[in-house]
N, C-alpha and C positions, 0 to 999 in steps of 0.2 A: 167758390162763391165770391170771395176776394177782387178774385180777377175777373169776373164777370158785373158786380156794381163796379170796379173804378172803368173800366172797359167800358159801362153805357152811361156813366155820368159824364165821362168827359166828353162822347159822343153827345149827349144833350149839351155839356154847354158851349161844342163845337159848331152845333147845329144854330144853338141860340147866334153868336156871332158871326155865322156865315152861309146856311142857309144850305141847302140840297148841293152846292159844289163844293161842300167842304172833302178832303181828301184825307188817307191814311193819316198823313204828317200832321196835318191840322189835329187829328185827332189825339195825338200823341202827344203833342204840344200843352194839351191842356189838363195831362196827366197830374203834374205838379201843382193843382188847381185844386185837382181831387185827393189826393191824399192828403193834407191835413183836416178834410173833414170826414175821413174812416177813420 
């Protein structure tokens, strides 16, 4: 369950700053975004 919210927040706030061509990496990138707020 862990891995599934940090996995769709950081996809939300990858989406938020880049929009339908955001890619894996992007997504990844904003992992460390998400975890301090789990």
């Amino acid at each position: 369950q862990a891995a599934a919210f940090i996995n769709g927040r950081a996809g939300e706030l990858a989406g938020k700053k880049l929009g339908e061509s955001m890619t894996a990496t992007d997504l990844i990138e904003e992992i460390p975004n998400v975890l301090p707020k789990f």
